[in-house]
C-alpha positions as CSV (number, residue, x, y, z in Angstrom):
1,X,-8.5,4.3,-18.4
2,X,-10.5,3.6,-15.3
3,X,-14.1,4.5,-14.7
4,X,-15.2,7.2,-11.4
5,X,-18.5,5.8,-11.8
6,X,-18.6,3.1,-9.4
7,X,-16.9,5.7,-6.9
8,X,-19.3,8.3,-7.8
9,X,-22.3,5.8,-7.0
10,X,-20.1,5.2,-3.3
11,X,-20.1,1.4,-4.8
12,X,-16.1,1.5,-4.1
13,X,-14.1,4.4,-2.4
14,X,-11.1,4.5,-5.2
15,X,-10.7,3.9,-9.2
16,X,-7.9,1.8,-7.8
17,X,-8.5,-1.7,-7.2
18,X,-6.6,-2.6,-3.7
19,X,-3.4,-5.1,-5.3
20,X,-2.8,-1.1,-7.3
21,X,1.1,-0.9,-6.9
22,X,2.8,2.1,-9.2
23,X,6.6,3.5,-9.8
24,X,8.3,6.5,-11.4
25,X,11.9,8.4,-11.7
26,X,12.7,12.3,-12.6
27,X,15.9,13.2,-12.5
28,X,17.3,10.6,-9.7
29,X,14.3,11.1,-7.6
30,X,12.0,8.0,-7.7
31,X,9.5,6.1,-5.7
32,X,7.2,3.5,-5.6
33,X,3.4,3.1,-4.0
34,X,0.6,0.6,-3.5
35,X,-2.7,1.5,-1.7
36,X,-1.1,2.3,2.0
37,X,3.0,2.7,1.6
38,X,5.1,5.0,-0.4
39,X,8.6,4.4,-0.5
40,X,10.8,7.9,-1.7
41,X,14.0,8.7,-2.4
42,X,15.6,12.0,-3.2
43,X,18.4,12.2,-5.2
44,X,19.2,16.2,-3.7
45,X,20.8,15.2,-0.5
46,X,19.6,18.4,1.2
47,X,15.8,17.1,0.6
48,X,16.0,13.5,1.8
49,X,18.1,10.7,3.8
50,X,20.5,9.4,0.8
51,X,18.4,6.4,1.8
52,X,14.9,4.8,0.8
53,X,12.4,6.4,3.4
54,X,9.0,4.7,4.2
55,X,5.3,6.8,4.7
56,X,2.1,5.5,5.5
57,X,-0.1,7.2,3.2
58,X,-3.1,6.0,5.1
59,X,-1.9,8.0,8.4
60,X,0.7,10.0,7.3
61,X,-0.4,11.6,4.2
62,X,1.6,14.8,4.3
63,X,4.5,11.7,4.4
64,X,6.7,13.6,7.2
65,X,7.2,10.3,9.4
66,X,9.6,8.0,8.2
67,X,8.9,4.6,9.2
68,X,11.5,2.5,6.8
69,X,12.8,0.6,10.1
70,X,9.7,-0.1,11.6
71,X,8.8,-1.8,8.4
72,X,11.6,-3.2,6.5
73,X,9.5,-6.2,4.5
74,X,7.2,-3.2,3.1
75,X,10.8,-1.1,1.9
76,X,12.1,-4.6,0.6
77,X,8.6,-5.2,-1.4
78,X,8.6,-1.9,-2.7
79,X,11.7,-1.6,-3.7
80,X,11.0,-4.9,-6.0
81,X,8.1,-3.1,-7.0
82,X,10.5,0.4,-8.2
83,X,13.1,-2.1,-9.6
84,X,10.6,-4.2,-11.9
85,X,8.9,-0.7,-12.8
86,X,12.9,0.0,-13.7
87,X,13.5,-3.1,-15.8
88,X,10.1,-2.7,-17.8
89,X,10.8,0.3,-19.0
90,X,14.4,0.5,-18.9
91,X,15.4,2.9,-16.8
92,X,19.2,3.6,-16.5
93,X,21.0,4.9,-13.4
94,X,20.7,9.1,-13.1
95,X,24.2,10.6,-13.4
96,X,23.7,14.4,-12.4
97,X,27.0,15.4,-14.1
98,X,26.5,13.2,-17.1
99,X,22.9,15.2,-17.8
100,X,24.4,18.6,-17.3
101,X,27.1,17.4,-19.9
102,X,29.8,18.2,-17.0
């Protein structure tokens, strides 16, 4: 785990170190993060784009703006980060009407 204590003692301002990068899937939602940029996407078309969106977590933390094609090197790095989170732990593609059992 990682320590609050140095947080706590307002020696650093996150348990995070700043390189912290981090990625995850539910149901063909998934993302990926570091310290300033979240990339999303939403597998329910009625919830996102049907394409990666970009937020600044830094100014944006309710992540409302999407900013994917101001910053396309941050979506590209990101989604490396999502795809290596993918192949470590073997994630397979999310078919909606294969997991209903349609």
């Amino acid at each position: 785990g990682l320590s609050w204590i140095p947080v706590l003692k307002n020696q650093k301002t996150s348990v995070r170190e700043d390189n912290f990068v981090f990625a995850d899937e539910l149901h063909g939602n998934k993302y990926a993060r570091n310290k300033e940029w979240k990339i999303a996407f939403q597998n329910v078309p009625s919830l996102g784009s049907g394409k990666w969106e970009l937020y600044n977590l830094t100014s944006d933390r309710g992540e409302r703006e999407d900013v994917s094609a101001q910053h396309p090197e941050v979506v590209n790095n990101l989604i490396g980060v999502y795809n290596k989170y993918t192949q470590d732990n073997g994630v397979l593609p999310y078919n909606a009407s294969e997991a209903v059992g349609q």
